[in-house]
DODRENDREN-416209 format. One record per residue (C-alpha): residue number from 1; chain; x, y, z. Coordinates in steps of 0.5 Angstrom, whole numbers. Example, Ala and Ser with C-alpha at 12.3 -4.5 7.8 and 13.67 -1.06 7.14 Angstrom:
{pt 1; A; {25; -9; 16}};
{pt 2; A; {27; -2; 14}};
***
This chain:
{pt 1; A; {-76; -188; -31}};
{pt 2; A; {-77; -186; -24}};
{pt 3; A; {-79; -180; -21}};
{pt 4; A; {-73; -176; -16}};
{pt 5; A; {-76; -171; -11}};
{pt 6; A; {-70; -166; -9}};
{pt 7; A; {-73; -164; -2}};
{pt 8; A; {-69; -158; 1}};
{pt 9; A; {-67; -159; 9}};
{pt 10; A; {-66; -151; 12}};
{pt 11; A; {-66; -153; 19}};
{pt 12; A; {-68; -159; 23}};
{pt 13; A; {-76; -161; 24}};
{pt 14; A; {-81; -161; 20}};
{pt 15; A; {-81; -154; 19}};
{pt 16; A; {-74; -154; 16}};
{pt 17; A; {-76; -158; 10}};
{pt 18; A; {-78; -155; 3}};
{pt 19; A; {-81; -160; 0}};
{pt 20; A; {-81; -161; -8}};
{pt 21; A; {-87; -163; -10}};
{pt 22; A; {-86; -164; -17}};
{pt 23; A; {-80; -168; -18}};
{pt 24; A; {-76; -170; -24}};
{pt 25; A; {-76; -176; -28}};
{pt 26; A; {-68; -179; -29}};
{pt 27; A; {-66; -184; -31}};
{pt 28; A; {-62; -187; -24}};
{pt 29; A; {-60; -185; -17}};
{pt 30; A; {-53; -183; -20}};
{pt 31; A; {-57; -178; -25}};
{pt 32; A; {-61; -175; -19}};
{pt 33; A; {-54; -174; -15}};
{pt 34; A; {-52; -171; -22}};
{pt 35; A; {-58; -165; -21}};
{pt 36; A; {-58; -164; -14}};
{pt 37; A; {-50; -162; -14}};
{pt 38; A; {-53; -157; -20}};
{pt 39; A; {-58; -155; -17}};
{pt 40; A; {-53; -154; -10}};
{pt 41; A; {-49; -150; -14}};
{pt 42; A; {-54; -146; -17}};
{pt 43; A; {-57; -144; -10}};
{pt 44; A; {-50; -142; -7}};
{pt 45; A; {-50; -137; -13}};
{pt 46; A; {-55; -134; -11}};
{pt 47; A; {-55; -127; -6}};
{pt 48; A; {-61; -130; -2}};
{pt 49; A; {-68; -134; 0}};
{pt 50; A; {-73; -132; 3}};
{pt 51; A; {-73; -138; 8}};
{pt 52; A; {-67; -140; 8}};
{pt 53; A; {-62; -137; 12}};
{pt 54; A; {-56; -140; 12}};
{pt 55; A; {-55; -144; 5}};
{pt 56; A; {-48; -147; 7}};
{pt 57; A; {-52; -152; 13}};
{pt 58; A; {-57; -154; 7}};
{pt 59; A; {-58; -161; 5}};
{pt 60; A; {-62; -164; -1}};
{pt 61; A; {-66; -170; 1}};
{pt 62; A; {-68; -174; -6}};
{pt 63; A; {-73; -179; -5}};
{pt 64; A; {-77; -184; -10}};
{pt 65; A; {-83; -182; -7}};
{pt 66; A; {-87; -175; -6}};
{pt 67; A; {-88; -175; 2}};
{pt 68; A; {-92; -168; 1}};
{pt 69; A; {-96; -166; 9}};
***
């Protein structure tokens, strides 16, 4: 089963990416966009983050691959 990583982009440049370094095993890419909709829902609900500032202009960035600096 490939593994997805939901990497979280909060504002531009290298700085502005919230790498997951775990990632998750599902079954395919319709399954990956599945949880990233979830997981977007979930971090909507939330009061705050502590180095996201506007969570509204945030999009995830799924990868098959850990890019981790």
């Amino acid at each position: 089963m490939p593994r997805y990583f939901f990497n979280v982009r909060h504002r531009p440049g290298p700085a502005g990416l919230a790498q997951d370094p775990e990632g998750e095993e599902l079954a395919d890419a319709n399954a990956a966009r599945e949880r990233a909709l979830t997981v977007a829902r979930a971090m909507i609900a939330r009061d705050q983050f502590a180095t996201i500032r506007d969570r509204m202009d945030c999009s995830f960035e799924i990868t098959e691959s850990y890019a981790g600096f």
